[in-house]
N, C-alpha and C positions, 0 to 999 in steps of 0.2 A: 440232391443238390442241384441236379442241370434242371429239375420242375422249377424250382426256387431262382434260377436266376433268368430262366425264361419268362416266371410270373415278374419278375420283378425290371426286367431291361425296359419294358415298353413304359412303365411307367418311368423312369425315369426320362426315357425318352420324350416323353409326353412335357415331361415337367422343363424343360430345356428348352421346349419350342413358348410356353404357358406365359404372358407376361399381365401382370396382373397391377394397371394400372393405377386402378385406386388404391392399394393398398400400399404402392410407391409415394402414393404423391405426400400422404402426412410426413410418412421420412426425410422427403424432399424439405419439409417448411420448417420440420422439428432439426433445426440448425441448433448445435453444442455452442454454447456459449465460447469466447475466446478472448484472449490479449491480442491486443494489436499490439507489435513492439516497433521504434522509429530508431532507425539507426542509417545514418549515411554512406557509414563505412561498409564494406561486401564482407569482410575477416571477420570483424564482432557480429557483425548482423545475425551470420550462418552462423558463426560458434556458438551464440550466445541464445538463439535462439530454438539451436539442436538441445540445447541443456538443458531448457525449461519445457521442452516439447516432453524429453525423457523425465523430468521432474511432477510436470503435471502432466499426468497422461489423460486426465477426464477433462482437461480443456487443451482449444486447439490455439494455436502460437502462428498467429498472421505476422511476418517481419515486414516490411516495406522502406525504402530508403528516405522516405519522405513522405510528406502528407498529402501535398496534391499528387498522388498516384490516384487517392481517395475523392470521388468526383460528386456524394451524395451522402448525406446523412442519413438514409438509408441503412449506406454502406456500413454506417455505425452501428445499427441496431443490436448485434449480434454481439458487441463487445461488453465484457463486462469492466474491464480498467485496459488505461495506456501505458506504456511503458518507450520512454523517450529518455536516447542515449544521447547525451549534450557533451561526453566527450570530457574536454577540458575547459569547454567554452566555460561564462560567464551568466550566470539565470536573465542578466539585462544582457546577452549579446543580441543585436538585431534579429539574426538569424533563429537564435532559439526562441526568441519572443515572437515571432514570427510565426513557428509551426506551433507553438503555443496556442496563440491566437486563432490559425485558421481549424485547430483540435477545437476549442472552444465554440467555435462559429458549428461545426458538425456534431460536435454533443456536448451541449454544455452542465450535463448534468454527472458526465462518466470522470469516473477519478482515474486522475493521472500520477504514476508515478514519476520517479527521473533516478537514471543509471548514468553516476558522473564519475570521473578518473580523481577527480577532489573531494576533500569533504571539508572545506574552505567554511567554518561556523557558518559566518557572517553570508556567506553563498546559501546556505540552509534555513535561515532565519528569512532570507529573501524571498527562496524560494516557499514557504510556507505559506507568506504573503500574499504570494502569486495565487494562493487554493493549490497549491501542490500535496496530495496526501502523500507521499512517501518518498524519502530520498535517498537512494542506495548505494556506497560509493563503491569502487569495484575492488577495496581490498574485502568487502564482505566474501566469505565459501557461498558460494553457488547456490547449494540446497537454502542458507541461510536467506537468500536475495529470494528464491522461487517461495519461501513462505513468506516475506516481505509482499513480494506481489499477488499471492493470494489473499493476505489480508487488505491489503488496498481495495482489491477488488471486491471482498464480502462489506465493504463501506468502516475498515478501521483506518488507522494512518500509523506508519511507521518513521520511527526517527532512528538509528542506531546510535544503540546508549552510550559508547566511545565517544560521540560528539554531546550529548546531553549530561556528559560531566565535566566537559570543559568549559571556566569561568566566562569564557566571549559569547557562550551563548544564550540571547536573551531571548523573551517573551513577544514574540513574533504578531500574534494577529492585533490589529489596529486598537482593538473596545477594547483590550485587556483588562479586565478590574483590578487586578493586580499588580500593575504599575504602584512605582513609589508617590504619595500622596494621593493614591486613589483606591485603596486596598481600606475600605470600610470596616469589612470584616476581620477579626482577629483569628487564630489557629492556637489551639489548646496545644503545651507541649507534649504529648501524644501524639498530636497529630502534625505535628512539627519533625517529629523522630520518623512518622511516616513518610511526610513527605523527603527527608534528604535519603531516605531508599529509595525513593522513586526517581530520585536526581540520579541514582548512581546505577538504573536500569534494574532493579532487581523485581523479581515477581512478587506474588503474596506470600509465597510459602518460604520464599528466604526472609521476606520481613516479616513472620510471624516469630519465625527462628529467632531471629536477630531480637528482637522483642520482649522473648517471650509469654506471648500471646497467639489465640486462639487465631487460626486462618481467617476464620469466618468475622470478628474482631477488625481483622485489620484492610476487610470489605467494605465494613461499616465506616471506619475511619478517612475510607477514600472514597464511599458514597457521599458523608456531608463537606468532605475536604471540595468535592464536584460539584454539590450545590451551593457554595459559595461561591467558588470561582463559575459560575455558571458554565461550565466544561461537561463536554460530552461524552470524554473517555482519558484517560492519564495520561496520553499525548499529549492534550491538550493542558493538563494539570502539568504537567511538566514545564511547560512551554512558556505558561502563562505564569508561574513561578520562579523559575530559575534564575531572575533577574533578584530574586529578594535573598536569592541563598546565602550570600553574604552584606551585601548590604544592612538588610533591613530581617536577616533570623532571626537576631535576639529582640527587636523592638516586638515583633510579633508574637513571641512566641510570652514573653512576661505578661 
């Protein structure tokens, strides 16, 4: 045993002094992708930020109390979505239009969330307007919000379905084809029964349930429900519907 740890001290000795610079430097550029999150407040910042750190451990969780801490777009590179805490404010207050704005100006391609104290419809139909992929209000659980913001950031958008069943909210992006008197295309009552699940958040597999139809069936029905409304994902078919749910269901659907 004492040959063994004779043979074996100097090496480690050795390796202690050894620094082996190349082999640091790729580690150094291979930077873990992250969220940037923007909160003013010091209490939510740290709280909320320790909770998505433990939530998503394979990404790192930059907090900052504001944007110009942020001096370079550069400094963006590494993000994969924002997450911007507005509080109670208002999606037009100056202020949140403001760091809005200067996020915009440093990546104007990276999706932003927003963590707000309201879930004010008509504040969400705004904000959606703005290009906001996802709006989380803070009565969502935690884990529920840390996979809201992981979707944002893989390039989905989140709405919570609590607000996507309430009558005030309408069809948010500008082109809508789906506005009233502009809605060309008609929806087969099959896919009429599909879409008011989708109004009321539910997945494939509970609308297959409901249905009585085959999972894969009721993919199909919200593939061509998609290329109608030329939508990219069922947020968006939601979005761009919800204004005919009662209005205009039964003209559509005969």
């Amino acid at each position: 045993m004492s040959n063994a740890l004779c043979a074996t001290s100097p090496l480690l000795q050795a390796s202690d002094q050894v620094e082996h610079p190349l082999s640091d430097a790729p580690a150094r550029t291979r930077q873990r992708k992250a969220i940037l999150y923007v909160d003013h407040q010091n209490l939510t910042r740290e709280c909320v930020s320790l909770q998505l750190s433990a939530l998503l451990p394979s990404t790192d969780v930059v907090a900052i109390a504001r944007l110009e801490e942020i001096s370079s777009a550069d400094e963006m590179s590494r993000f994969s979505a924002a997450l911007v805490h507005k509080h109670a404010a208002s999606c037009e207050s100056s202020d949140f239009v403001a760091q809005l704005t200067r996020l915009s100006d440093l990546a104007p391609s990276l999706p932003v969330a927003i963590l707000s104290d309201t879930d004010d419809p008509n504040d969400i139909v705004k904000a959606f307007k703005m290009g906001i992929r996802g709006y989380i209000p803070i009565t969502l659980p935690i884990k529920h919000a840390a996979e809201a913001i992981r979707l944002v950031g893989s390039g989905g958008s989140y709405v919570p379905s609590s607000v996507l069943s309430l009558n005030s909210v309408r069809a948010s992006a500008p082109s809508a084809p789906a506005r009233k008197g502009n809605c060309v295309e008609r929806f087969t009552p099959r896919q009429m029964e599909v879409l008011q699940r989708l109004w009321q958040g539910k997945q494939n597999k509970s609308i297959a349930y409901d249905l009585e139809m085959c999972e894969s069936t009721v993919k199909v029905h919200i593939r061509h429900i998609m290329k109608k409304l030329n939508a990219r994902n069922r947020t968006q078919v939601v979005l761009l519907t919800r204004s005919l749910s009662e209005e205009d269901g039964a003209s559509i659907a005969s």
